[in-house]
Each structure stands twice: as C-alpha cells, then as structure tokens.
N, C-alpha and C positions, 0 to 999 in steps of 0.2 A: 230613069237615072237622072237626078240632079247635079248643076253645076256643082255644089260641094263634095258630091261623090266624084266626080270626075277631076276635080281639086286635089282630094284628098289620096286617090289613086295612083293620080301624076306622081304626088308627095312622097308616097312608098317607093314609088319605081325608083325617086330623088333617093332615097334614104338607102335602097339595095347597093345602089350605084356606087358607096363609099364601103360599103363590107370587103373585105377582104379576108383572107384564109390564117387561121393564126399560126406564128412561129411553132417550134418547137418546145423552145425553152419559155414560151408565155401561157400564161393563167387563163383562163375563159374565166367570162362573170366577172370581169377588173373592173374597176371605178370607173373608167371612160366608157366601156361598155353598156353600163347599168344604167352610167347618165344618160347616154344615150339613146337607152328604151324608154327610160322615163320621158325625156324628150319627144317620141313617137307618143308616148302614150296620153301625155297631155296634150299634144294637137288635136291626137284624136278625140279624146274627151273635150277639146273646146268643139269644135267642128261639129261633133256631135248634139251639142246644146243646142248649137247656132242653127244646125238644120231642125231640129226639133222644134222651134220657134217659128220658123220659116213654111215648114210642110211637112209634119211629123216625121213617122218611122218612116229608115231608110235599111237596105237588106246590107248596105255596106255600112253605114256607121251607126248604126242600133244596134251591134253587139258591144261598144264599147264601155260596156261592163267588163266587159274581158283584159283590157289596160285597166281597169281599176282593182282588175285580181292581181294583175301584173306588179301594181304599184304595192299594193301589201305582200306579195311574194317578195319583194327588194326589199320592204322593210323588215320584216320578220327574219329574210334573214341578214341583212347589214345589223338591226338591232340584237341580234344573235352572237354576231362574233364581235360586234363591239363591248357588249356584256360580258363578256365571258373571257377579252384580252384582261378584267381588271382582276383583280384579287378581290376589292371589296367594293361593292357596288351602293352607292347610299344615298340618301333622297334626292340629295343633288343632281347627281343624272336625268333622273326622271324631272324634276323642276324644269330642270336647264332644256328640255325635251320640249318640255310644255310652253317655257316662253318662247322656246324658238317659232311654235308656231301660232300662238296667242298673238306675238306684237304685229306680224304682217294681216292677222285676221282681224286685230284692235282697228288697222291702219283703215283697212277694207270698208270697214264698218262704218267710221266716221266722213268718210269719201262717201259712199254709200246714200248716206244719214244727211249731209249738207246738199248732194245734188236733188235728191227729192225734196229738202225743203226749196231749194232754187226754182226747179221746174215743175215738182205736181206736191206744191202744198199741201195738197188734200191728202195724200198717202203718205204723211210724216205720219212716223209711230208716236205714240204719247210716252211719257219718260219711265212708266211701270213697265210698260214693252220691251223699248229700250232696254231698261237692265236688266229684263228677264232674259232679251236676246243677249247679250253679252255674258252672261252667267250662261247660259246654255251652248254659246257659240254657234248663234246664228246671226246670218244677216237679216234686215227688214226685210218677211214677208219672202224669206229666203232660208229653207232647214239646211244647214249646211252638215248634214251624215255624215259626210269621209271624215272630217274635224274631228266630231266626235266619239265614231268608231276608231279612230286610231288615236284618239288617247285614251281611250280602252285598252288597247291593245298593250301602249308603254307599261299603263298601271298591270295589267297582267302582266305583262313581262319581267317587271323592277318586284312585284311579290313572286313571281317562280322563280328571280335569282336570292331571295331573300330565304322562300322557303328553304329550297332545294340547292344544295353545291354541285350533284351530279346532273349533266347537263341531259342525259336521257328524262330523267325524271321533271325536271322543268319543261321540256318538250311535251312529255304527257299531260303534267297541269294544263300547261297553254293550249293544246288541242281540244280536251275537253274542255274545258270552258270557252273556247271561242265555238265551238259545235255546240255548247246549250247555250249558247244565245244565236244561233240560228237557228236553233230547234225554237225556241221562244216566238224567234219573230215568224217562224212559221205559225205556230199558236197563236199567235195575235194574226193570224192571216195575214202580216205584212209578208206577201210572196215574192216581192219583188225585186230584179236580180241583182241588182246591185250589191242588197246586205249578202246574201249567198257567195258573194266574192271573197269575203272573210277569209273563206276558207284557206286564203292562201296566205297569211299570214303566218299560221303552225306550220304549214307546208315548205318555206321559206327559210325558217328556225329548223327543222328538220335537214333541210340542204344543205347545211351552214355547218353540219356535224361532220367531220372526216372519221373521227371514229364509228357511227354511226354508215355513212354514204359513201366510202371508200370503196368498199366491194363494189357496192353499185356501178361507181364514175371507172373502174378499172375497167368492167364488164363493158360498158358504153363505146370504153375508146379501142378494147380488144376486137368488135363486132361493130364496125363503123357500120357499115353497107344496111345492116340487121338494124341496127339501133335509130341510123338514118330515116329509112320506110317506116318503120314504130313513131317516132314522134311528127315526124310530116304526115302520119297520119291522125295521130292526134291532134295537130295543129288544124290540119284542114277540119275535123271531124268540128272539132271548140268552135268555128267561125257558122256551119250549116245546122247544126242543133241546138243552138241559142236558142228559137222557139220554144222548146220543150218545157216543161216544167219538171218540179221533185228534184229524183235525183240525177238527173241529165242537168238541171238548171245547174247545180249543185257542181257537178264534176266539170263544167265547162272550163269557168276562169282556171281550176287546175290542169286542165290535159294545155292548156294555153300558156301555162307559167312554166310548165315543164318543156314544152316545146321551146319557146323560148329560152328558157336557161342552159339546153341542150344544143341550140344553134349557137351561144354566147361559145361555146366549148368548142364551137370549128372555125367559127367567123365571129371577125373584130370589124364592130364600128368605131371609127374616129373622126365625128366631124362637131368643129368648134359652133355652131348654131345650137346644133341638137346637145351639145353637154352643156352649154351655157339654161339652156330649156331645162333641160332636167334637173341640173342642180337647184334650179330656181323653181320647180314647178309647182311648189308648193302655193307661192306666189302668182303664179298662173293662173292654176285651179280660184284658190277665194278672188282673186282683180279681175275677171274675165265678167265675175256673176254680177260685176255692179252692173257692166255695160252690156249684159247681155238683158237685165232688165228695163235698164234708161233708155238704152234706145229702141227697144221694142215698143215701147209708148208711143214714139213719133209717126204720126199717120202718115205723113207726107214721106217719109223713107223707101225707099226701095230694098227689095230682096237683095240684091248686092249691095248696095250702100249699107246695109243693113250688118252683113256678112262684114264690110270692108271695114266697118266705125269700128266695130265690135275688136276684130283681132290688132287693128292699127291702135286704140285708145287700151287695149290691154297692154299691148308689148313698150307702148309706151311710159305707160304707171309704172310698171316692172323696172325699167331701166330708173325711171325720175326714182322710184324706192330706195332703189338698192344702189343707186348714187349718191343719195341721202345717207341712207344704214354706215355705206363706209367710211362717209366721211368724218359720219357722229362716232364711229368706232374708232377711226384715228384720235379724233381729240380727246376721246377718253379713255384711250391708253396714255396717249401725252400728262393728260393730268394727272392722272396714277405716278 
C-alpha cells in the first residue's frame, strides 16, 4: 500500500465524516449532493493518475473507472431532466453545452502548448498536430476520451429529444446507441474499462424518470433494511470485481452509480470544498493532465514533490481560471 492510498483513504474517512442522515421533507440526489460525489470522484480520478505515474496499478485507486461511471450517471441524468423541463429544445442547448466545455479545454491546451515550448522544445507539436488536436479535443500527446465521449452523449441526447417527445422512447434511443458503441469498441478490441463506463449514462436518463422509476424509489424506501444489504452489496461487489472482464467489466461502474444514488436517498453530503470540486470538475479533470505530464519529465523530483506539484499547480490554475471566467463574465454582462 502506497502513500496515495493511504492519502486517499484518510480522504474518504474526511468525506464520511460530513454525511448525515436526510430530513424527511428533503430530496436525495440534490445539487449539493451530486456536487459533492463529483467532488470524491475527481480526487479520486486525479490521485489515480498521479499514482499511475508514480508506481502503477493500485487495488485501491485503479478502479477508478468506477467515479468515471459515476460521473456519466450524474450527467445522463441532470441532462435528462434539464431537457425535458423545456418545451422545445434547440441547437442552442447542445451548442451552449459544448462551449461550456470546449473554452476550459481551449484554455488547457494553450497552457499545455507554451510550457512544453518553455521547458522541452523538443516535444512541441508542429501546427497540423496542433489543429488536428484541437478539432478532435485533445491535449499534446494527451487523448482526452471523457471530452469526447461526453459530447457524444449531449449530441445523442439533443437528437432523442428532437426525434422523440415521449421520454420512454428517447431513453430507449440513447441506451441503444450508447450500447453499440460499446459494443463497437469491444470490436475494435478497445477492452478497456474506462469506455464500458458509458454505460451509465442511459442508466442515469432512466433514473431521472419518475414516471418510469417511481415504483421502484417507493419499493426502496418501503424495505429500507432489504434495499440497504442489496446495494452495499452491490457497492462492495463494483469495488472487488473490477478485475474481471466482459460483462462483469460492464456491470461494475453501474452496480456503483446505483449504490451511490441510493446512499444519496438516506445521507446528505454538505461540505463547501467538495461542491466547489464538483462543480468545477470538469476543470479539474482537462488542468490536472498539463501537470501531471510536465512534471513527470523532471528527473530530479521526488515521488512526493511529484504528487504535491501536481495537485497544488492544478488547484491553483483552477482558482487563477475561474477568477478570470468571472470577471470577464461581469464585464460582459456590463457591456450588454
């Protein structure tokens, strides 16, 4: 067991430590809540890179594919019932979707792009590179998948609200086609578990139905004791069978988004770190990959200095950004 496991351990015990049992009259799966899985779950996805860098696979933070099912289970379903509060839903949406995460990934890139010309000349990409990565939404020498697969997911979503008005039947569009493109990338032998997290995308848009999941969520809260033992057993089962492959790979991230969205329904998290992370995570996820490959280059670093640059120079860009974003967003409401 390495120091980032034992880091990251602590970190959870930190995070149990502010849950609390929900009211009566409150919601499970509330905006504070959600941010603040998101929050767990991009720690854990940086941590996990970082030790991956450091000393490969660890038995505690190499499933964290499983926060990356997480994170499309939240979106699938927040893109769900934000779609479907509208009446008419129109390219705009989906645009406004796409620059929101295009300009922090534009930002990433040219950060990115000027410290490697700074400190390793030699690994500057040539300018056909360059705009091929930009058009494709990667970083230098960096495939950045989650970007891309989750604008996937918007454009699926913004045509099954386009095709389809009844929300069952968009649900079935988006399932299937988010299942034949993991059927696909099983075909092209890409096994690996990360794209298999998809799955929880549809999974997510499905939860999001009360016509649909009502019966269900009654059942849940009628047979506490019963429904308890069922998903903490599913939880623990998602964390010990990650090794597996097919369809155990397959069912992981979901027995995990399920356990999760079914602890959100008895205990509330509320702590201002973790929602400020989540909201922003997206920001996390692309700032983290500059400096998780610049300073890997430095020979003279230490395994913690290493660890320490990395999450100190991320949380830092993060803040410098989005201290920026607002203020350029003030002035341009001002000027309107």
């Amino acid at each position: 067991m390495s120091f980032l496991d034992i880091i990251f351990g602590v970190f959870i015990l930190g995070f149990l430590a502010f849950t609390r049992l929900l009211d009566k009259d409150e919601k499970g799966f509330g905006k504070e809540t959600t941010a603040s899985l998101r929050g767990v779950a991009i720690i854990w996805i940086m941590i996990h890179h970082i030790h991956t860098r450091l000393e490969g696979s660890s038995p505690i933070l190499t499933p964290a594919y499983l926060a990356v099912g997480l994170f499309f289970f939240i979106s699938g379903y927040g893109n769900m019932l934000s779609i479907n509060r509208r009446s008419e839903v129109s390219f705009k949406w989906m645009l406004d979707k796409i620059i929101k995460l295009y300009i922090p990934f534009f930002v990433a890139y040219w950060i990115h792009y000027i410290l490697l010309r700074t400190f390793y000349a030699d690994l500057v990409p040539p300018v056909k590179k360059v705009a091929v990565d930009i058009i494709t939404a990667s970083l230098p020498y960096r495939d950045c998948w989650f970007l891309k697969i989750i604008l996937m997911c918007f454009l699926i979503h913004w045509v099954a609200r386009k095709l389809f008005s009844d929300t069952l039947k968009q649900n079935v569009f988006i399932f299937v086609l988010i299942m034949v493109y993991i059927f696909i990338m099983w075909k092209l032998r890409v096994y690996h578990k990360w794209y298999t997290s998809v799955a929880c995308y549809p999974l997510g848009c499905i939860v999001a139905q009360p016509r649909i999941f009502k019966k269900v969520l009654d059942f849940l809260r009628e047979k506490k004791v019963f429904s308890f033992i069922v998903f903490g057993t599913l939880f623990i089962a998602s964390m010990i069978l990650v090794k597996y492959k097919w369809i155990i790979t397959l069912s992981c991230p979901i027995w995990f988004s399920l356990a999760c969205y079914y602890f959100s329904l008895i205990f509330k998290v509320k702590t201002k770190l973790l929602s400020w992370m989540g909201n922003n995570s997206f920001e996390f996820y692309i700032f983290h990959y500059i400096f998780v490959q610049i300073f890997d280059r430095l020979a003279d670093i230490s395994r913690y200095g290493y660890a320490f640059a990395v999450i100190i120079s991320t949380l830092a860009l993060v803040y410098v950004y989005l201290f920026v974003k607002a203020k350029t967003t003030v002035r341009v409401k001002v000027a309107k």
